[in-house]
C-alpha positions, -999 to 999 in steps of 0.1 A, spaced: 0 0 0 26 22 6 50 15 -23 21 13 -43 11 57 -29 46 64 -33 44 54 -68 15 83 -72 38 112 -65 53 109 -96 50 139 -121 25 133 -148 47 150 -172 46 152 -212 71 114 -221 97 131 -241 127 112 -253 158 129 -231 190 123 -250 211 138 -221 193 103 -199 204 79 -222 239 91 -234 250 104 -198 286 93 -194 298 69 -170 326 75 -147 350 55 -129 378 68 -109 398 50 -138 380 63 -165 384 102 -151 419 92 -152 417 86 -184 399 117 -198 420 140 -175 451 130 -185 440 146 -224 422 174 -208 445 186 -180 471 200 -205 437 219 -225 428 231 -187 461 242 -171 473 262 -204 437 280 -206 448 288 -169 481 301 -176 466 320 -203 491 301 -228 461 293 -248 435 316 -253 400 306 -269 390 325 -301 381 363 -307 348 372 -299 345 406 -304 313 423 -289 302 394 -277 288 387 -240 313 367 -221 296 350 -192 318 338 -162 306 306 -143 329 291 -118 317 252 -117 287 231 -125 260 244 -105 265 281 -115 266 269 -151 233 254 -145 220 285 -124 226 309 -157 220 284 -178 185 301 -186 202 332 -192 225 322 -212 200 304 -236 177 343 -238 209 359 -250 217 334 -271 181 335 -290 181 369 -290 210 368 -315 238 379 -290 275 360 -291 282 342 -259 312 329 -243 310 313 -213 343 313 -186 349 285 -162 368 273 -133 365 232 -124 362 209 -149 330 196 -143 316 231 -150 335 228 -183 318 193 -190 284 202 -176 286 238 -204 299 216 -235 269 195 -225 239 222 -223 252 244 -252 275 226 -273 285 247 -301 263 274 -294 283 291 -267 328 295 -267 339 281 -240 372 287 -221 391 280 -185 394 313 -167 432 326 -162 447 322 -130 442 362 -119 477 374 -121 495 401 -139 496 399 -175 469 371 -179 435 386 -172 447 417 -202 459 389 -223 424 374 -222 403 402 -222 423 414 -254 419 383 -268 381 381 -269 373 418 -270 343 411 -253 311 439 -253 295 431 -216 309 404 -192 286 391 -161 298 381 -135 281 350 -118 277 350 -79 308 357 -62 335 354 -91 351 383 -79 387 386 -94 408 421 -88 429 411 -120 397 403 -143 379 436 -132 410 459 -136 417 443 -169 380 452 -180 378 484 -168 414 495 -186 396 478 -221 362 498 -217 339 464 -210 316 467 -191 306 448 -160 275 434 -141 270 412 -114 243 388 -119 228 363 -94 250 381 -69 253 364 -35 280 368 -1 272 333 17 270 336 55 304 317 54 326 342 33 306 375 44 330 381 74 358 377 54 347 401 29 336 423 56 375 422 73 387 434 42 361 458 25 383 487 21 399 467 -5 368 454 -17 351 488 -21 374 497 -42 381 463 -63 347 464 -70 343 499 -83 344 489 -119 312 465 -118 286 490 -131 254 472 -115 249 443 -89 221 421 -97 214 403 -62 199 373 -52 181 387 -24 178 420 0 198 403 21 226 404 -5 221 434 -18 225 449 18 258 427 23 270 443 -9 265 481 5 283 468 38 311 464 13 312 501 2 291 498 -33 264 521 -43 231 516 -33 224 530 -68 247 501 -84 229 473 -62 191 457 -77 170 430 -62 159 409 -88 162 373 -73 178 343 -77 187 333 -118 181 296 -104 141 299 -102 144 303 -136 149 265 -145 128 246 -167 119 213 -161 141 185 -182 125 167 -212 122 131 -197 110 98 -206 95 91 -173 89 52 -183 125 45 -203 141 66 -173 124 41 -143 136 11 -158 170 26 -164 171 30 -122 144 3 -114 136 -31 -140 107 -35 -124 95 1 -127 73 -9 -94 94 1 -67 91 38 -52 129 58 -52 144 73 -23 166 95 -42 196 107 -24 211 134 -43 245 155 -41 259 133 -13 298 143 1 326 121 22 307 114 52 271 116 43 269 81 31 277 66 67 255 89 84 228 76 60 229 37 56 223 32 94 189 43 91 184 28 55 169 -6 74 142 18 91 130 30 62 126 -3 44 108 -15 70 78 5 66 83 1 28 98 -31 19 106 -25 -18 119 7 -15 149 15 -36 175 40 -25 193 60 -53 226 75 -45 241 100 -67 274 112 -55 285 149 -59 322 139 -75 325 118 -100 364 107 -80 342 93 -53 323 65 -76 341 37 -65 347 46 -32 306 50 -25 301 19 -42 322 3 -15 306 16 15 272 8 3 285 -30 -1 301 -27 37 266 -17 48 250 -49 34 233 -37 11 235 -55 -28 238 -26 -52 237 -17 -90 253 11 -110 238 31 -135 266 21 -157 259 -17 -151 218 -17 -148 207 -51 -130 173 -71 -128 156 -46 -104 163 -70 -72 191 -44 -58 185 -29 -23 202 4 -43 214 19 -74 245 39 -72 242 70 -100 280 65 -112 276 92 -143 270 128 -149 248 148 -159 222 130 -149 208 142 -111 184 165 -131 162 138 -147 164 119 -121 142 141 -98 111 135 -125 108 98 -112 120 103 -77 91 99 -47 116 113 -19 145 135 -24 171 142 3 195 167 -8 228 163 5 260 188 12 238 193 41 246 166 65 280 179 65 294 211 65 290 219 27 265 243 26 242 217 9 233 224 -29 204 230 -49 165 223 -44 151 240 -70 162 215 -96 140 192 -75 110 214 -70 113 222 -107 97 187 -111 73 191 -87 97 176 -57 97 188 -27 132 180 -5 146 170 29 178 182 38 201 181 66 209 213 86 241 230 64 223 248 37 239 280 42 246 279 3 209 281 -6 196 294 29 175 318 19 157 292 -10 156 268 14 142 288 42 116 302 14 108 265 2 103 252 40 79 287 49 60 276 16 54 240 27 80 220 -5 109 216 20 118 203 54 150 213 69 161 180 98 189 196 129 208 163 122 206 127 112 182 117 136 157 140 131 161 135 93 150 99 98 120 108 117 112 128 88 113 105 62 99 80 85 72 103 88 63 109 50 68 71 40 43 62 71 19 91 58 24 92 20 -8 117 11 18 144 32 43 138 11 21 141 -22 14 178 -4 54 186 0 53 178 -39 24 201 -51 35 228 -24 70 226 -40 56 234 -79 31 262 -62 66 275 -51 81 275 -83 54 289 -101 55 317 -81 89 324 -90 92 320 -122 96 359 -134 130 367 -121 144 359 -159 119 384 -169 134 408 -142 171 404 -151 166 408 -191 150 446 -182 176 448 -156 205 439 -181 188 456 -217 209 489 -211 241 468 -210 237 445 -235 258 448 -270 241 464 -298 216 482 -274 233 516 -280 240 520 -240 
């Protein structure tokens, strides 16, 4: 009876065929070794500014630092681009490189940011002659804004955030900050709370805008619901406990209360998708030590596995679509914890541990709306989901409370265009 509810909170969504599903890559830790070995050479000389990507003049270069603030701008990115502007998008980590060569193939150029020293920001700014860049977040480099500001680009800060973690240190050192950021003509904040952190720092009220946060702009992925299940579950009977994002540590914490759970629902199947692709094997290990039989995406079995360990990227997103309960992790340990809204975008609401200072102020606007529940530590995160798979109609009401959420949300795109029109190349500004 309860599998069986469980199995009604799935999203009764449009069955679209989702390339990005079927083709996701498997890693190993052996098979990272592999690719990095031809991409580390690409990635260090990009960051010593050695090689530099192709001229782009006018274009609007776009600086993401890793995956999830390439997903996060993702949305803007794709407006510019059909709008008829030239993009080219900046990054950091490698699996923000991976994740942008998989959203916007050749649509977009795509680079590793220069290390911000002397000599290589100019040499990259030169290079790509760009009309506007944006900077996403908190990628705040001296070197990059001085270079801009000596080449005439200008500069706005979109989706801007100071975490509760780095605030202090920003704070400590504002008189340098005040007047690092003088060449970033407007702030675009996530929230009042950092557009008033920003003003701590010495910037203009009158360069500082509330717009919201660039992530409630997501769209839900195309999915095949059906081919997707099997993928995950043979049987396509079983309801998912989908636990998403985890870090070193999280696993242990979780296992021990994994024979709870299937107690009060027997054919539950627990999905573990692990932040770092490094930590594949690893996971796979612990979940064996814990008793536990397991399959891997990359080697789908019969459906008889107590759980499926996601060993491939590029996948978490599609995976929320079939999920029944979702437990964000990064938040069990002092991470930060990472983002619901890819969750509540398919009408999933989320349980997470207690470190969500990365997405506090989503988070504590989720939980207020009813699509999130926020557990003070393991044990309390077990009563939790002991609690929803015990009373499954409650957890059907975290789901539809979680896409009322998003609805509501879902003109902050709208909000940064307007905000961003004067700036943009070609606009005359």
């Amino acid at each position: 009876m309860i599998a069986s509810t469980l199995m009604q909170a799935q999203c009764s969504r449009p069955r679209k065929t989702c390339a990005p599903v079927v083709d996701a890559t498997p890693f190993s830790c052996c098979n990272a070794r592999m690719e990095s070995a031809a991409e580390r050479t690409h990635k260090w000389r990009q960051h010593l500014a050695l090689a530099l990507p192709e001229r782009r003049p006018g274009c609007v270069w776009v600086h993401a630092c890793s995956m999830g603030e390439i997903n996060s701008v993702a949305p803007l990115v794709e407006s510019l681009l059909a709008d008829g502007q030239a993009v080219h998008l900046s990054v950091v980590t490698r699996t923000g490189y991976q994740q942008a060569r998989r959203l916007f193939a050749d649509a977009v150029s795509l680079s590793y940011l220069p290390w911000d020293l002397p000599g290589t920001m100019r040499r990259l700014v030169r290079r790509l002659s760009p009309g506007l860049l944006l900077l996403t977040e908190t990628e705040f480099w001296p070197g990059m804004l001085a270079a801009c500001r000596r080449a005439g680009v200008p500069i706005v800060g979109i989706n801007t955030r100071i975490s509760d973690r780095s605030f202090p240190r920003y704070r400590a050192t504002r008189h340098l900050w005040r007047r690092w950021l003088e060449p970033v003509q407007l702030f675009l904040a996530q929230s009042e709370l950092d557009a008033a952190r920003l003003a701590e720092l010495g910037v203009e009220t009158s360069r500082i805008r509330s717009v919201g946060n660039l992530k409630f702009a997501i769209r839900p992925p195309e999915v095949d619901a059906e081919t997707l299940r099997r993928r995950v579950d043979a049987t396509a009977t079983r309801p998912i406990l989908l636990i998403a994002s985890t870090h070193e540590g999280e696993e242990e914490k979780l296992l021990p209360l994994v024979p709870g759970w299937r107690r009060l629902a027997p054919d539950l199947l627990i999905a573990f998708v692990p932040r770092h692709p490094e930590r594949f094997d690893a996971v796979a290990g612990i979940i064996r030590d814990a008793g536990l039989s397991l399959a891997r995406w990359s080697r789908p079995g019969d459906g008889a596995a107590d759980a499926v360990m996601v060993d491939a990227m590029g996948v978490l997103g599609s995976l929320y679509a079939i999920a029944d309960l979702v437990i964000i992790g990064g938040s069990l340990v002092p991470v930060g914890g990472h983002n619901p809204l890819e969750a509540a975008i398919c009408g999933r609401g989320v349980v997470t541990g207690p470190h969500v200072e990365n997405f506090r102020d989503v988070m504590l606007q989720m939980q207020a709306a009813g699509g999130a529940v926020i557990a003070e530590d393991a044990s309390a995160l077990d009563a939790i989901v002991r609690r929803f798979l015990s009373h499954p109609e409650e957890l059907k009401q975290m789901h539809a409370r979680a896409s009322a959420f998003m609805a509501d949300k879902a003109a902050v795109l709208a909000r940064m265009r307007e905000a961003l029109a004067p700036y943009l190349p070609g606009t005359g500004a």
